[in-house]
LOPANU-133064 format. One record per atom (N, C-alpha, C): residue in three letters; x, y, z; atom name; residue number from 1. Coordinates in steps of 0.05 Angstrom, whole numbers, always signed. Layout:
// residues N
+------+--------+--------+--------+------+-----+
| code |      X |      Y |      Z | site | pos |
+------+--------+--------+--------+------+-----+
|  ALA |      X |      Y |      Z |   CA | NUM |
...
+------+--------+--------+--------+------+-----+
//
This chain:
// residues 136
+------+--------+--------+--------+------+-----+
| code |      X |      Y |      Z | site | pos |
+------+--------+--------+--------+------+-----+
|  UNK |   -366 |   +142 |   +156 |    N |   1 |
|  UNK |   -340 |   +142 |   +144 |   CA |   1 |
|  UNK |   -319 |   +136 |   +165 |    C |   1 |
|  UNK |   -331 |   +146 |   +184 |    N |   2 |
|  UNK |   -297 |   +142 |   +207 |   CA |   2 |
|  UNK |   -303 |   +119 |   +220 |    C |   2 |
|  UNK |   -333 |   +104 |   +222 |    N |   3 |
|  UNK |   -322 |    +75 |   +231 |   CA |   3 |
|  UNK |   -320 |    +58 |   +205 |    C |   3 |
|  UNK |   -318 |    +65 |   +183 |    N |   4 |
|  UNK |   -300 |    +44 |   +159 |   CA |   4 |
|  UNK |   -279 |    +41 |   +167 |    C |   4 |
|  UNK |   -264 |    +79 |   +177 |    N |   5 |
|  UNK |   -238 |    +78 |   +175 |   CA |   5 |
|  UNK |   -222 |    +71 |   +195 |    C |   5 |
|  UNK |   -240 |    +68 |   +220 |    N |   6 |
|  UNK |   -225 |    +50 |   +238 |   CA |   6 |
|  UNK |   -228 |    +24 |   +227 |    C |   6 |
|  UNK |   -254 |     +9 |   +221 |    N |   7 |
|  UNK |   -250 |    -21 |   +217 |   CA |   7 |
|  UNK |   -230 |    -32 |   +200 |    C |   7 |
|  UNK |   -224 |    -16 |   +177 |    N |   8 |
|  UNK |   -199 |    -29 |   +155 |   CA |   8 |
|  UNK |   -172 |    -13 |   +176 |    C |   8 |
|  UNK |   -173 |     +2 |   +192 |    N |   9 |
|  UNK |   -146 |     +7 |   +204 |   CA |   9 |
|  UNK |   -136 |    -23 |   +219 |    C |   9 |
|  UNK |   -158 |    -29 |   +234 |    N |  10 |
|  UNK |   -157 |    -47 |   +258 |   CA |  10 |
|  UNK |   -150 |    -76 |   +240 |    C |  10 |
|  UNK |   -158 |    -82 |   +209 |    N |  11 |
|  UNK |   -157 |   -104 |   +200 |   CA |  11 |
|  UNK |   -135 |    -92 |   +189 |    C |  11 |
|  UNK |   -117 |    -72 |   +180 |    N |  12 |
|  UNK |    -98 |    -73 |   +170 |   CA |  12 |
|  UNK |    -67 |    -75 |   +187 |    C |  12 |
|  UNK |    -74 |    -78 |   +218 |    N |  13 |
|  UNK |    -50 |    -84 |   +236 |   CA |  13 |
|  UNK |    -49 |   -110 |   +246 |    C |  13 |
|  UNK |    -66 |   -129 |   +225 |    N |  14 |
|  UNK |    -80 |   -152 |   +244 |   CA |  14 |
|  UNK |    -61 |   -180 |   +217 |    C |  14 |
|  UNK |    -53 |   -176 |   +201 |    N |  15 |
|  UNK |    -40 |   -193 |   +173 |   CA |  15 |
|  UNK |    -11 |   -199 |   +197 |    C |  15 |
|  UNK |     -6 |   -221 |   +194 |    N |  16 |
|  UNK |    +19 |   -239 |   +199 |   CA |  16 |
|  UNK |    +46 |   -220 |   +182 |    C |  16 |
|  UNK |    +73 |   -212 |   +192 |    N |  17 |
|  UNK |    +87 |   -201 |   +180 |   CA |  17 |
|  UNK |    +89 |   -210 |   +146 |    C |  17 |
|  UNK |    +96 |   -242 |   +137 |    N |  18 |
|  UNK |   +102 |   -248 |   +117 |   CA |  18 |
|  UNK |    +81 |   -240 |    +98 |    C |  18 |
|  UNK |    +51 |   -236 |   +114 |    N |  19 |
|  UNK |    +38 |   -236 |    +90 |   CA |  19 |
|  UNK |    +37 |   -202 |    +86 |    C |  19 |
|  UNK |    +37 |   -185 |   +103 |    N |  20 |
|  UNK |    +40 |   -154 |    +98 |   CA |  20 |
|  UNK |    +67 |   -147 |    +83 |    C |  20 |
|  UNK |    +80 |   -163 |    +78 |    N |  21 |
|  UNK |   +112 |   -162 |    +57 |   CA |  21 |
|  UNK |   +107 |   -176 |    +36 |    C |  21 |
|  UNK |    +83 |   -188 |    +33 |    N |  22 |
|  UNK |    +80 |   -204 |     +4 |   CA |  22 |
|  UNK |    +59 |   -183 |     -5 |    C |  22 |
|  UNK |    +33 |   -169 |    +12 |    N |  23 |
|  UNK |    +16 |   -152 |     -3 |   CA |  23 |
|  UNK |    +29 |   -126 |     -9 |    C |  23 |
|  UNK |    +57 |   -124 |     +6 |    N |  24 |
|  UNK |    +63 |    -94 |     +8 |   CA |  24 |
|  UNK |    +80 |    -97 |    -32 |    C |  24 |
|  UNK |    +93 |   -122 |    -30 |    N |  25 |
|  UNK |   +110 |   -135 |    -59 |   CA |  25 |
|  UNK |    +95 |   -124 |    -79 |    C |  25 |
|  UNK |    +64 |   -143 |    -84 |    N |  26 |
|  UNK |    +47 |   -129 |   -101 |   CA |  26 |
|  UNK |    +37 |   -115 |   -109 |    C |  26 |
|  UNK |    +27 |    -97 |    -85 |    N |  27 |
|  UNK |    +17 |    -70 |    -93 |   CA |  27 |
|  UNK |    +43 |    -51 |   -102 |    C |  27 |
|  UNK |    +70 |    -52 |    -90 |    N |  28 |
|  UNK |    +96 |    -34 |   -113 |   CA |  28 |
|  UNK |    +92 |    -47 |   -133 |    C |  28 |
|  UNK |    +85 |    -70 |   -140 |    N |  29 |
|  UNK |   +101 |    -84 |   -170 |   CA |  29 |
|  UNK |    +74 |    -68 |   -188 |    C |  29 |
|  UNK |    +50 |    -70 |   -172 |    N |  30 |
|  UNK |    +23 |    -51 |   -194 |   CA |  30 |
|  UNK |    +30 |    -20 |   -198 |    C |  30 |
|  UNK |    +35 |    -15 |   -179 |    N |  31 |
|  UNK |    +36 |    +17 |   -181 |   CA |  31 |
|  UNK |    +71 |    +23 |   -199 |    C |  31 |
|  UNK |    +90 |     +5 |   -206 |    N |  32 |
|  UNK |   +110 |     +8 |   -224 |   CA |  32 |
|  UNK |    +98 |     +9 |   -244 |    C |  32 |
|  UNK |    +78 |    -11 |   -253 |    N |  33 |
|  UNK |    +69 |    -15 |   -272 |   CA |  33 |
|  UNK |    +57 |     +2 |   -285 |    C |  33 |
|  UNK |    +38 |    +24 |   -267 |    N |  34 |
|  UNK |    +26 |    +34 |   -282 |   CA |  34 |
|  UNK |    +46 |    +63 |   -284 |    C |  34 |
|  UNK |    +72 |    +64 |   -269 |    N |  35 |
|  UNK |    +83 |    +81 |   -273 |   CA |  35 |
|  UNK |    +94 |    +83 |   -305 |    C |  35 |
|  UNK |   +104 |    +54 |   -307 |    N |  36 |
|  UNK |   +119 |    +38 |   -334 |   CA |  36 |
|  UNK |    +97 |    +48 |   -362 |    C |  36 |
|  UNK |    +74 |    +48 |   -346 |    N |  37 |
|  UNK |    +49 |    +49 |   -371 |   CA |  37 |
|  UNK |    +49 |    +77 |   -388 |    C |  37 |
|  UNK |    +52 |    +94 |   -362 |    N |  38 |
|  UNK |    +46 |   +127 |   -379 |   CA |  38 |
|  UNK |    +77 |   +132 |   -388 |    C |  38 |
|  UNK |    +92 |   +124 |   -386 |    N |  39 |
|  UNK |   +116 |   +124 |   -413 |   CA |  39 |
|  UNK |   +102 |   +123 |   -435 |    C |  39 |
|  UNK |    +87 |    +97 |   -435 |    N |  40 |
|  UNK |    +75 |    +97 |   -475 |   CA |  40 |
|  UNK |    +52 |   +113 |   -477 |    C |  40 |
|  UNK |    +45 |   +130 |   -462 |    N |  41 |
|  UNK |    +22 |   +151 |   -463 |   CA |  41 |
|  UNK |    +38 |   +180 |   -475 |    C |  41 |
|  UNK |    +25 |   +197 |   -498 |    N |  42 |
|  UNK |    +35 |   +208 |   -499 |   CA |  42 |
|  UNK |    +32 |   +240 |   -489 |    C |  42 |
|  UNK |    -12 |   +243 |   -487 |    N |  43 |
|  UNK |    -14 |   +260 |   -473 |   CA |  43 |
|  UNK |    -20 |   +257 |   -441 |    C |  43 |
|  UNK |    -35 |   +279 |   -430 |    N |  44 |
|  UNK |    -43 |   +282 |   -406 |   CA |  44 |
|  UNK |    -79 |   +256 |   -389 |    C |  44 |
|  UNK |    -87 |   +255 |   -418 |    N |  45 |
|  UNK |   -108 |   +244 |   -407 |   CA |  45 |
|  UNK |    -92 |   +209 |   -423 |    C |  45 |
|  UNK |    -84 |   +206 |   -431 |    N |  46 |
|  UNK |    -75 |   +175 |   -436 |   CA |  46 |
|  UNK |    -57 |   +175 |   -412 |    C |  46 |
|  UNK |    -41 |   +189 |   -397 |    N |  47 |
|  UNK |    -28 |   +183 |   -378 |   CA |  47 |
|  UNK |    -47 |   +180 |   -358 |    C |  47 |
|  UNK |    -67 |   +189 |   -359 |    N |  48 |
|  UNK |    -88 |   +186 |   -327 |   CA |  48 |
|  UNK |    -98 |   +156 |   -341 |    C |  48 |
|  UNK |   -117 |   +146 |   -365 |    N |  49 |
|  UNK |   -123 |   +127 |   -370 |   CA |  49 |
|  UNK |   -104 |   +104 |   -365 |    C |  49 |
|  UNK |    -79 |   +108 |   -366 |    N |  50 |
|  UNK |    -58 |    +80 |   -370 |   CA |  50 |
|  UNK |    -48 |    +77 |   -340 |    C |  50 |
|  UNK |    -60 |   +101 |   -319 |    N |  51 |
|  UNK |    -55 |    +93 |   -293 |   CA |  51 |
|  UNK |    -81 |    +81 |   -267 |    C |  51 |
|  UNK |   -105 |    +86 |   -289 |    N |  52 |
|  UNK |   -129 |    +83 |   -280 |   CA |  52 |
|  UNK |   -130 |    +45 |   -268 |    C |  52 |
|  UNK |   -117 |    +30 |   -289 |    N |  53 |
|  UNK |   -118 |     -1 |   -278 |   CA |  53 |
|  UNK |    -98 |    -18 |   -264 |    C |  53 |
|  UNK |    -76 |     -4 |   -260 |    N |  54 |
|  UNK |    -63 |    -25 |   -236 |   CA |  54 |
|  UNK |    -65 |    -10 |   -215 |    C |  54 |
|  UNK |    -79 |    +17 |   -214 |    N |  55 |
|  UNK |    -72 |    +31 |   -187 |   CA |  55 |
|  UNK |   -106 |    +19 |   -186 |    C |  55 |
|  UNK |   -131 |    +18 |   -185 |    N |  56 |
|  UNK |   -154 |     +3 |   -191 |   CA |  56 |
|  UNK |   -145 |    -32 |   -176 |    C |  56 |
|  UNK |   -132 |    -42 |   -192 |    N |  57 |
|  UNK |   -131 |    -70 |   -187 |   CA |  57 |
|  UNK |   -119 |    -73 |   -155 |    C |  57 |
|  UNK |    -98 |    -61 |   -155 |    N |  58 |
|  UNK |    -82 |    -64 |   -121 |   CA |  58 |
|  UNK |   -103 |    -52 |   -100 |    C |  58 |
|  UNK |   -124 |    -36 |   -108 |    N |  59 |
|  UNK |   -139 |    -30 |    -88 |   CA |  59 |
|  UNK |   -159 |    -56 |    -74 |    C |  59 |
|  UNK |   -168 |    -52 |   -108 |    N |  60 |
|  UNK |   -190 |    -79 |   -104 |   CA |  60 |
|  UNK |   -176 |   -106 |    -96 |    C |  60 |
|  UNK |   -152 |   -115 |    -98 |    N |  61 |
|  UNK |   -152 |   -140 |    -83 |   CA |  61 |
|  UNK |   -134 |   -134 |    -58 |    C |  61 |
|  UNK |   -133 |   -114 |    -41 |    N |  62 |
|  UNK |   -132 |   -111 |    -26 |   CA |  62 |
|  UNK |   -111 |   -105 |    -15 |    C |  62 |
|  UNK |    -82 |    -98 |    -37 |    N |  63 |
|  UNK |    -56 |   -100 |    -25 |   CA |  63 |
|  UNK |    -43 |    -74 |    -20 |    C |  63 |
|  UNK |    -24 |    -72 |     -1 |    N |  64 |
|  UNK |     -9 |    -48 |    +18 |   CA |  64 |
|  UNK |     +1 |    -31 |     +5 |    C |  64 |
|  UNK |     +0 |     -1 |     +0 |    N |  65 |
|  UNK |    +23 |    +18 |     -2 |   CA |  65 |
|  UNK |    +33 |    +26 |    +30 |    C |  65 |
|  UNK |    +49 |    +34 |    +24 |    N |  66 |
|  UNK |    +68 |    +46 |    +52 |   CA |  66 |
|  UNK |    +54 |    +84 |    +46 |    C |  66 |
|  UNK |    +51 |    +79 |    +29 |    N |  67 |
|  UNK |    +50 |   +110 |    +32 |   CA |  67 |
|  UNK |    +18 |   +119 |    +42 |    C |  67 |
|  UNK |     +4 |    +95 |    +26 |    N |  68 |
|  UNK |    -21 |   +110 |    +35 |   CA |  68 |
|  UNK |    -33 |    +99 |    +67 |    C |  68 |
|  UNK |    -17 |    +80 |    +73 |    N |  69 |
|  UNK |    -17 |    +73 |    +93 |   CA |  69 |
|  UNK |    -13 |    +94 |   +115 |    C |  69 |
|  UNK |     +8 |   +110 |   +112 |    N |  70 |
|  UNK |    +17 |   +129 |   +129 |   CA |  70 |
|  UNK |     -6 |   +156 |   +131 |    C |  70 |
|  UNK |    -18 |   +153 |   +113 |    N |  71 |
|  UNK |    -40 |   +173 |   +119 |   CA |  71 |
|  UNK |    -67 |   +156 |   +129 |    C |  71 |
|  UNK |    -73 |   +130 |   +126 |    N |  72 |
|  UNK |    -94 |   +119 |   +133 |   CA |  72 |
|  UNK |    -99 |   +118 |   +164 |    C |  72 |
|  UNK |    -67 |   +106 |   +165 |    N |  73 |
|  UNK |    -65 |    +90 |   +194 |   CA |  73 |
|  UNK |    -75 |   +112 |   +220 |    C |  73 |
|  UNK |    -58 |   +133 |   +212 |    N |  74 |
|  UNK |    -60 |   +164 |   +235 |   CA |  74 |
|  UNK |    -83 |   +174 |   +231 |    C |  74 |
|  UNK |    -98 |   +174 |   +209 |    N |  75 |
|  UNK |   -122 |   +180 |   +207 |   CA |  75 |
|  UNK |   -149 |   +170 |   +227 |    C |  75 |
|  UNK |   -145 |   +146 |   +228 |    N |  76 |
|  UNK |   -168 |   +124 |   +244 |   CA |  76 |
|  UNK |   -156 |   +126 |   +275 |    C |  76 |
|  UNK |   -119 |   +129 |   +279 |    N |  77 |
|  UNK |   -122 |   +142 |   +307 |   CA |  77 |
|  UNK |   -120 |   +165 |   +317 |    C |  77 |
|  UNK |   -125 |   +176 |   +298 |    N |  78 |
|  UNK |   -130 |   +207 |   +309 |   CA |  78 |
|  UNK |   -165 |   +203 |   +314 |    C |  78 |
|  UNK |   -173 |   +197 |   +302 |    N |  79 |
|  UNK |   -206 |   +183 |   +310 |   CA |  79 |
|  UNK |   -209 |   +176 |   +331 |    C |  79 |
|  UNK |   -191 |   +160 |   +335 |    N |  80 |
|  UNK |   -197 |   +136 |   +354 |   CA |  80 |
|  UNK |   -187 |   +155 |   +387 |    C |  80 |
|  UNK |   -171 |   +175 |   +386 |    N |  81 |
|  UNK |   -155 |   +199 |   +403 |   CA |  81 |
|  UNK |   -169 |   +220 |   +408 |    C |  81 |
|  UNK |   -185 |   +230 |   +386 |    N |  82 |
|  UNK |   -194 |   +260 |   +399 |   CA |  82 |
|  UNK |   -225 |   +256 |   +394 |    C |  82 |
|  UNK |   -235 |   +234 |   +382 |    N |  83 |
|  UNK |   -261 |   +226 |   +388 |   CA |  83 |
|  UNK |   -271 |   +196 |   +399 |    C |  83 |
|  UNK |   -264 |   +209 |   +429 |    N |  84 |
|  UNK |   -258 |   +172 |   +443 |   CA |  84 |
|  UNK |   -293 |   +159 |   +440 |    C |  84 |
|  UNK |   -321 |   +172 |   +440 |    N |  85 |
|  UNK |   -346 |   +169 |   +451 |   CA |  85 |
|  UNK |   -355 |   +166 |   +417 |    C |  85 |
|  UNK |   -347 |   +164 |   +391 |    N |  86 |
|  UNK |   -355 |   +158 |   +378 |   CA |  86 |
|  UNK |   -343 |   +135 |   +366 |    C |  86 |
|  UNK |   -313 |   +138 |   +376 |    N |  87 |
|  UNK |   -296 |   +111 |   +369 |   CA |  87 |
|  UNK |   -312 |    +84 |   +388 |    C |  87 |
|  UNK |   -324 |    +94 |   +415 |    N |  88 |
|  UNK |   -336 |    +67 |   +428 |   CA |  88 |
|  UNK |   -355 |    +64 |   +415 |    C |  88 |
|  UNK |   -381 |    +85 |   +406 |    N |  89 |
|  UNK |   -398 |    +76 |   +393 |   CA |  89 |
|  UNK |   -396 |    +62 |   +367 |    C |  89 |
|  UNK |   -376 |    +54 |   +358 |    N |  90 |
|  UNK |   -369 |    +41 |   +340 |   CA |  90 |
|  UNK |   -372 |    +13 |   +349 |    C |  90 |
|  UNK |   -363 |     +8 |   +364 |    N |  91 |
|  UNK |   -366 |    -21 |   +370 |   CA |  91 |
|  UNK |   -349 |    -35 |   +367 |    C |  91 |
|  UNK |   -324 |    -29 |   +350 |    N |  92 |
|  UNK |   -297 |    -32 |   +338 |   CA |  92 |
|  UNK |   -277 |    -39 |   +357 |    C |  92 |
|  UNK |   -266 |    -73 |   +363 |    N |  93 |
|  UNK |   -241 |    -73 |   +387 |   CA |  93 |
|  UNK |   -216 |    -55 |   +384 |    C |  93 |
|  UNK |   -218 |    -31 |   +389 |    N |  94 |
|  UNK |   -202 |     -8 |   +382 |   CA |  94 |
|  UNK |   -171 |     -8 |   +395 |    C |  94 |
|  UNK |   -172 |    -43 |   +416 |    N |  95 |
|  UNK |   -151 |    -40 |   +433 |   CA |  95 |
|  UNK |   -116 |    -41 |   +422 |    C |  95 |
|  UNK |   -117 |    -57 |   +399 |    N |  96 |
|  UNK |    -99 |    -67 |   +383 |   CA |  96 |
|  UNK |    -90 |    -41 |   +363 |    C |  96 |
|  UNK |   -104 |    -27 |   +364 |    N |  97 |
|  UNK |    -96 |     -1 |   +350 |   CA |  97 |
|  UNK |    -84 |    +19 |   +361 |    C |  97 |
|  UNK |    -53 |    +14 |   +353 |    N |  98 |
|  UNK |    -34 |    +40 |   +371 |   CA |  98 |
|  UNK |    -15 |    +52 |   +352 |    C |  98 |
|  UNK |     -6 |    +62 |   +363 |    N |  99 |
|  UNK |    +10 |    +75 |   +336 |   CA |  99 |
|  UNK |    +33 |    +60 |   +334 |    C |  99 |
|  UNK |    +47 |    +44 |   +356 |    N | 100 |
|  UNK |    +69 |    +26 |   +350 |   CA | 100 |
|  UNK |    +58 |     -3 |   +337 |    C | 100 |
|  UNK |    +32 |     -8 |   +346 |    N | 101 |
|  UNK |    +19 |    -29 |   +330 |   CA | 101 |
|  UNK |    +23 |    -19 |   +301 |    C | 101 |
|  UNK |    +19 |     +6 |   +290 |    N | 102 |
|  UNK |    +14 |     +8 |   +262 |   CA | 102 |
|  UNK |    +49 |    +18 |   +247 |    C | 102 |
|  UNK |    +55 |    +18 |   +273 |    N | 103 |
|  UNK |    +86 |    +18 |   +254 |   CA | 103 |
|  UNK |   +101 |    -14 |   +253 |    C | 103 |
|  UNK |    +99 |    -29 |   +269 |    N | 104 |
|  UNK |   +109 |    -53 |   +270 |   CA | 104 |
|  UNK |    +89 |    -73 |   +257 |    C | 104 |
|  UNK |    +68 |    -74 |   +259 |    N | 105 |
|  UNK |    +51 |    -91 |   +246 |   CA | 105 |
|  UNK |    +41 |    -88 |   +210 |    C | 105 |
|  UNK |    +46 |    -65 |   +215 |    N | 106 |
|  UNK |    +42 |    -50 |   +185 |   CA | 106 |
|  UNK |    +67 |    -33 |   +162 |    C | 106 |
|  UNK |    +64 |    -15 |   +177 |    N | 107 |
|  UNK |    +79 |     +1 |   +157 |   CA | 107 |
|  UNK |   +114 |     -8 |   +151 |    C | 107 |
|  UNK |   +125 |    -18 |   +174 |    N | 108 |
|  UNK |   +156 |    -24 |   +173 |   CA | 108 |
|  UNK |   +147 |    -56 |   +148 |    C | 108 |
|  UNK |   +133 |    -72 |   +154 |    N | 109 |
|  UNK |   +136 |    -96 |   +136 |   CA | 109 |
|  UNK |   +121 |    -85 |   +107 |    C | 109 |
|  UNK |   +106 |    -66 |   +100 |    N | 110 |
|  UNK |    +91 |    -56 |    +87 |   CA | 110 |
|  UNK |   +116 |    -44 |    +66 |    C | 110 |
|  UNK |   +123 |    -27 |    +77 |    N | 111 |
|  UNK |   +149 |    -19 |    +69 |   CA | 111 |
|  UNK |   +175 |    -27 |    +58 |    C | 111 |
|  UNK |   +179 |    -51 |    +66 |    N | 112 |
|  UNK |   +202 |    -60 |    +63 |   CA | 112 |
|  UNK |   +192 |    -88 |    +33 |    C | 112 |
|  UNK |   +170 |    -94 |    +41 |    N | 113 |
|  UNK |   +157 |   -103 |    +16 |   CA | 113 |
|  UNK |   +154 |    -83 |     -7 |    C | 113 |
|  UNK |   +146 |    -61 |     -3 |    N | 114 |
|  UNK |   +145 |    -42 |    -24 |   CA | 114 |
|  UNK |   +169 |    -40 |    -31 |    C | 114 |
|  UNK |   +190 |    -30 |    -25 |    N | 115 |
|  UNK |   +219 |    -36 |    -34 |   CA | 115 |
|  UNK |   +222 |    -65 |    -49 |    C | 115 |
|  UNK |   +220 |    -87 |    -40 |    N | 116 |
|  UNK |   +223 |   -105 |    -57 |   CA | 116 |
|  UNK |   +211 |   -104 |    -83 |    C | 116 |
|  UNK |   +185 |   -105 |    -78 |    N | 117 |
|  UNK |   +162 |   -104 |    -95 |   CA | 117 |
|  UNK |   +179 |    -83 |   -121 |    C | 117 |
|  UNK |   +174 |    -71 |   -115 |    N | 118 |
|  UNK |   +181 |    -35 |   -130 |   CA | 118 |
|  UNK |   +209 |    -38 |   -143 |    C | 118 |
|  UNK |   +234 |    -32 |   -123 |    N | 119 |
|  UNK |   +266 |    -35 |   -128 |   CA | 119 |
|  UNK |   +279 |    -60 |   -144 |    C | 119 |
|  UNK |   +270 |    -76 |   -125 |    N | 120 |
|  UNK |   +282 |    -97 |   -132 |   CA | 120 |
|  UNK |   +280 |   -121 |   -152 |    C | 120 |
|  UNK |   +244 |   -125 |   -144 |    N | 121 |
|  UNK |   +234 |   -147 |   -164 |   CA | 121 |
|  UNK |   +234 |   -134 |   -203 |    C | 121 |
|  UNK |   +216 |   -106 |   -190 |    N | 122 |
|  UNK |   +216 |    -93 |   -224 |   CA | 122 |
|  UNK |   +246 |    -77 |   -234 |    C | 122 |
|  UNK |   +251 |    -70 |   -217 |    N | 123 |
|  UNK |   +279 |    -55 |   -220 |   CA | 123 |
|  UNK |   +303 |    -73 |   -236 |    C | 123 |
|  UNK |   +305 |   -100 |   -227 |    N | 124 |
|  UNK |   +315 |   -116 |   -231 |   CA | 124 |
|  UNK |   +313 |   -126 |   -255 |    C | 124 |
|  UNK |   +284 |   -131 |   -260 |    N | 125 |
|  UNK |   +271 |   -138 |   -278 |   CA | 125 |
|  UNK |   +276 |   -126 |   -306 |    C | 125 |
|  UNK |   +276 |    -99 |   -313 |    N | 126 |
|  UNK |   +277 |    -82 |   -324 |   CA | 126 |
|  UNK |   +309 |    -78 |   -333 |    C | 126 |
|  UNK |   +322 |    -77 |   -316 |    N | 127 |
|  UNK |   +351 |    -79 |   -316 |   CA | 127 |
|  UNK |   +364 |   -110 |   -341 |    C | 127 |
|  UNK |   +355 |   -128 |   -328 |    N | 128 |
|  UNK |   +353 |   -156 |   -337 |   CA | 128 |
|  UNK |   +347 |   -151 |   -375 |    C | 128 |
|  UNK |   +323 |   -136 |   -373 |    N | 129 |
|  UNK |   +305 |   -137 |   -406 |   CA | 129 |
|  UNK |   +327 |   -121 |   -420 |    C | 129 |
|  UNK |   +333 |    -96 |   -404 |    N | 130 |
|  UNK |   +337 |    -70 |   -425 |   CA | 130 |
|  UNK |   +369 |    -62 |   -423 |    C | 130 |
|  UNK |   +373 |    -73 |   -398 |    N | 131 |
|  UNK |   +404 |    -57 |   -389 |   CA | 131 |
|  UNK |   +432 |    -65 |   -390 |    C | 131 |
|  UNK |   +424 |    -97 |   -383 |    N | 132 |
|  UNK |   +454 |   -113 |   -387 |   CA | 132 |
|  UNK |   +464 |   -110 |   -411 |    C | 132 |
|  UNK |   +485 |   -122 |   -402 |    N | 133 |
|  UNK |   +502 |   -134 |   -441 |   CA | 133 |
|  UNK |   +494 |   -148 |   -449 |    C | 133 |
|  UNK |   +490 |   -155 |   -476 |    N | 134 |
|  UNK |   +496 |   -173 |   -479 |   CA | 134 |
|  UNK |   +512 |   -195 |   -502 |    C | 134 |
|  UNK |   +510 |   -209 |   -493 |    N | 135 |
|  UNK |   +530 |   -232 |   -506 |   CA | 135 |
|  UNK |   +528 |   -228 |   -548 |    C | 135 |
|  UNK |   +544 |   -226 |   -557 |    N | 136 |
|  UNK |   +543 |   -233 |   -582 |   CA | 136 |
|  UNK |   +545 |   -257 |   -596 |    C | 136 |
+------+--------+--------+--------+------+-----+
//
């Protein structure tokens, strides 16, 4: 388990800024969604069912939260810190993995895509459908 969690750490500081602000976009716009969903749920287990598939889908194709990021990232270097002789036996180029790597490579563009993603694109969106005036 802890050399998975280095290898998806080390591939998750390794994405080009634009594209960690376009996966960070998606995965807020899924996780609104399924926020959006348990509105039309009325109990406790239809609200877990109506959140089961966009939080599912952003995993599986692979795109960013900021949040869980923040627990992933420290996780694989605290690994990588207080168990240096199992992090080598890994085999894993562990060099690229720092903690300013995972704030600048990751979480700051991660983040700021989640804001888009989340605030702006659905926020907007929603505003647009339900909130303006409109014209008579």
């Amino acid at each position: 388990m802890g050399a998975a969690a280095l290898n998806i750490a080390v591939s998750k500081i390794h994405p080009d800024i634009i594209q960690a602000i376009a996966l960070g976009i998606l995965c807020n716009m899924m996780v609104c969604l399924a926020i959006w969903l348990t509105y039309s749920a009325k109990t406790v287990p239809g609200k877990i069912l109506a959140i089961i598939f966009p939080i599912t889908a952003f995993v599986a194709a692979g795109f960013e939260h900021s949040v869980a990021n923040m627990y992933f990232l420290p996780y694989a270097l605290f690994i990588k810190s207080f168990d240096p002789f199992f992090a080598a036996s890994t085999k894993v180029n562990l060099t690229s993995l720092t903690w300013s790597s995972s704030l600048l490579n990751n979480l700051l563009p991660v983040t700021l895509g989640n804001i888009i993603g989340g605030a702006i694109l659905v926020g907007a969106m929603y505003w647009f459908i339900y909130l303006r005036k409109k014209s008579n």
